[in-house]
C-alpha positions in Angstrom: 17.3 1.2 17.8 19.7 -0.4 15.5 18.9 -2.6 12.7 20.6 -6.2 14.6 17.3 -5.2 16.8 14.8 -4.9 14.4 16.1 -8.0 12.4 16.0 -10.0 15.8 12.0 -9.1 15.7 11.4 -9.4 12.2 9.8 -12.9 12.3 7.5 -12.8 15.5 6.5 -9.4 15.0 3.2 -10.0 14.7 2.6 -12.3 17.0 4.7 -10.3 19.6 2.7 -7.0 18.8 -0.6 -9.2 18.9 0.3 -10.1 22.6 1.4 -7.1 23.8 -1.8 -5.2 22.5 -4.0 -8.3 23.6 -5.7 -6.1 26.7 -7.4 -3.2 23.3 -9.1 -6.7 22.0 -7.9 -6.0 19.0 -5.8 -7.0 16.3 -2.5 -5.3 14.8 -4.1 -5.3 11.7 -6.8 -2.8 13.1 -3.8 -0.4 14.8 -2.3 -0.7 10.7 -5.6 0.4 9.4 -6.7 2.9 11.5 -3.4 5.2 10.6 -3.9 4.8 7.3 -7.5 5.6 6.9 -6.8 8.5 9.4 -4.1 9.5 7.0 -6.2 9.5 4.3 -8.3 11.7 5.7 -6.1 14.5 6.6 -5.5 14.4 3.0 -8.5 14.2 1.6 -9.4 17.4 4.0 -6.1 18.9 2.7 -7.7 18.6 -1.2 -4.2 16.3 -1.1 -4.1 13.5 -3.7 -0.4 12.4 -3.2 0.9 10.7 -6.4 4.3 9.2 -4.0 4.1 8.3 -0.9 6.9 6.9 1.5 6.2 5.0 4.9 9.5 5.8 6.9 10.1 2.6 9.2 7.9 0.6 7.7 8.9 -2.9 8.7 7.4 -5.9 7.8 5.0 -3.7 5.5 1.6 -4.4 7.8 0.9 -0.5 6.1 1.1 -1.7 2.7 -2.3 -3.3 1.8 -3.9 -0.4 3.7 -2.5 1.9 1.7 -3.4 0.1 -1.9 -6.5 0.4 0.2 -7.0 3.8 1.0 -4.7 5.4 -1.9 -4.6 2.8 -4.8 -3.4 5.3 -7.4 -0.3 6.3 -5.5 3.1 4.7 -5.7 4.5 3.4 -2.4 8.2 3.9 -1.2 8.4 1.5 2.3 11.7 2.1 4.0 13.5 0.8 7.0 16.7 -0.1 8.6 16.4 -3.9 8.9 17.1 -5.3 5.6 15.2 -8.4 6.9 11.9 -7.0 7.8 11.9 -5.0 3.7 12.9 -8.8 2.8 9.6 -10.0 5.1 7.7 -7.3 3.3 8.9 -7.6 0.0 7.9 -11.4 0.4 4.6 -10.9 1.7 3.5 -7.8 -0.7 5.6 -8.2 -4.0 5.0 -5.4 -6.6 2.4 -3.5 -4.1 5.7 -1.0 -3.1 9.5 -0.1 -3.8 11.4 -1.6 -0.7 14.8 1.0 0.4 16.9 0.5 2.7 18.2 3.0 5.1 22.0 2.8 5.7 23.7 5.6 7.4 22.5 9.5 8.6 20.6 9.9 5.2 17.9 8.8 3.4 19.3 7.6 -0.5 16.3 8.8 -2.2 16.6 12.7 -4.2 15.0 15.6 -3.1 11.8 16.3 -3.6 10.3 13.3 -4.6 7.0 12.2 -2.2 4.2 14.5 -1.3 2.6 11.9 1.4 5.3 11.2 3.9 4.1 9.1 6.8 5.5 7.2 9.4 3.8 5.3 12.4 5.3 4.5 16.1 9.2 4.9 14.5 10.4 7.9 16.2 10.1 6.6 20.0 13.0 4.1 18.5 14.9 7.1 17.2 17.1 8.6 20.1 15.2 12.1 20.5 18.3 14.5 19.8 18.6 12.7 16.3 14.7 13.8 15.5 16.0 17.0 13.7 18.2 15.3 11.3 15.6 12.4 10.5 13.0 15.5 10.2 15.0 17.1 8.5 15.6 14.4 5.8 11.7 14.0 5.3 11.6 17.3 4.9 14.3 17.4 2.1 12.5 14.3 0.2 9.4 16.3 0.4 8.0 18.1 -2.3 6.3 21.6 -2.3 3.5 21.5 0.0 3.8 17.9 1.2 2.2 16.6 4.0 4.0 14.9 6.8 1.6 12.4 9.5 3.7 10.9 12.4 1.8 8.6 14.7 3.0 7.5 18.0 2.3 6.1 21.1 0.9 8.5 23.9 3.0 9.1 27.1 0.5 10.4 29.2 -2.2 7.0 28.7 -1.0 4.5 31.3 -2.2 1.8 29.7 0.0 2.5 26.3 3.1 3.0 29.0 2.3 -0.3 30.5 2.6 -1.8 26.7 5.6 -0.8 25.7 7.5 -1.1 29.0 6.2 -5.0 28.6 7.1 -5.3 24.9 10.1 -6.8 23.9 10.9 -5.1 21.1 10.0 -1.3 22.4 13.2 -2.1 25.6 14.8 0.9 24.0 11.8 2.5 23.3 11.9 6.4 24.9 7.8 7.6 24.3 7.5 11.6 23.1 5.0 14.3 23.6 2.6 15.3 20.5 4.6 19.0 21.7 7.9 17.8 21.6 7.4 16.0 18.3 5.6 18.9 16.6 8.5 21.1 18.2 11.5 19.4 16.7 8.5 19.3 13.1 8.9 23.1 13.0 12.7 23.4 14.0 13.1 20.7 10.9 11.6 23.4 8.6 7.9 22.0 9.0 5.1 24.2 8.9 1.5 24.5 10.0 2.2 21.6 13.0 -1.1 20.1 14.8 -1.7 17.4 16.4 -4.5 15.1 17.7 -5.2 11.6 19.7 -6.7 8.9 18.7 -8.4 5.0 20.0 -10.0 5.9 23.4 -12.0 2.8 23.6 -11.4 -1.2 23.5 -13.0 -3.6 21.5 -15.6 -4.2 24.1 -16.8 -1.0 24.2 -16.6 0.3 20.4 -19.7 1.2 19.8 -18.5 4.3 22.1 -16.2 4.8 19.3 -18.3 7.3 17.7 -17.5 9.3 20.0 -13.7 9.9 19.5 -14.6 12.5 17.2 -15.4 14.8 19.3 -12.6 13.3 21.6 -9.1 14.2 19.7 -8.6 17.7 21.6 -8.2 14.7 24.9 -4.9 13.9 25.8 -5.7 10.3 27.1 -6.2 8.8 23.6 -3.8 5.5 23.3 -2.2 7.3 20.4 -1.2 10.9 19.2 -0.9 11.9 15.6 1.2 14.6 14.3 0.7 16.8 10.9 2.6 19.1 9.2 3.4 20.7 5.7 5.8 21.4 3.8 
């Protein structure tokens, strides 16, 4: 997806998101949150305590207060290509992260610099054979022992295809496989890939949510997420 794109969905994203997803009774906020405190997680089960952390296509920042949230100690690098939606962010969130823009086939930040990188329902914009590089790049901005936690929408739950074949701003969207994902992960110089799925239930029936802990081996969850080290 090119950056005229995003910018053209900068200023209704939210209310185009909170449309789309209208069916889950929920809002977009929860869909922010729930990545984030899943994140933190993983990396509290890790014995992680990231001091940098970078949120690769984060767009109008919805991530940022969750992550003041869940990891107030860490600095926050939010990246993306449209210039407008870091300028959305930046407005919205001030101080609370570094804003970088991402021109060209590489990230402008040195090596070796987070040891959180995360990025949520990005890469189904990202033309598949390009994964590799962009892995590749996270991988080089990682430090020693990093963690890596992709999130993205499942293929094989028909109501998440239904979503995104009706949202505007997923037209060029092409959805990927928690394999094919973790694949290109390892062939990027990743290590220790797994992956597992996540929101099962709708609003009306969360108080089966309980349950989707002993539910992330099911590959019907609306969502997968993907983990890796570095």
């Amino acid at each position: 997806m090119k950056e005229t794109e995003f910018d053209r969905f900068a200023d209704e994203y939210r209310a185009t998101h909170a449309a789309n997803i209208s069916a889950s009774g929920e809002a977009p906020e929860f869909f922010a949150e729930y990545k984030i405190a899943d994140t933190a997680r993983y990396s509290r089960e890790a014995n992680l305590f990231p001091t940098k952390i970078i949120d690769f296509g984060s767009g109008v920042g919805n991530s940022i207060p969750y992550f003041r949230k869940y990891f107030p100690a860490s600095s926050l690098a939010a990246a993306d290509v449209s210039t407008k939606s870091l300028a959305l962010a930046e407005k919205r969130f001030g101080g609370e992260a570094e804003y970088f823009a991402l021109n060209g086939n590489s990230i402008d930040i040195p090596d070796g610099t987070f040891d959180l990188l995360f990025s949520a329902c990005v890469f189904h914009h990202i033309s598949h054979d390009e994964h590799i590089h962009w892995l590749k790049e996270l991988r080089r901005i990682a430090r020693p022992n990093a963690m890596l936690v992709i999130f993205e929408h499942n293929p094989w739950n028909p109501l998440t295809v239904h979503a995104v074949n009706t949202c505007e701003f997923d037209e060029n969207a092409h959805l990927i496989t928690p394999f094919a994902l973790g694949t290109s992960m390892k062939h990027a110089g990743w290590s220790g890939v797994r992956h597992e799925y996540r929101i099962f239930f709708p609003k009306s029936l969360a108080f089966l949510r309980p349950l989707e802990n002993y539910l992330r081996w099911l590959p019907l969850g609306a969502q997968h997420a993907v983990i890796a080290r570095a």
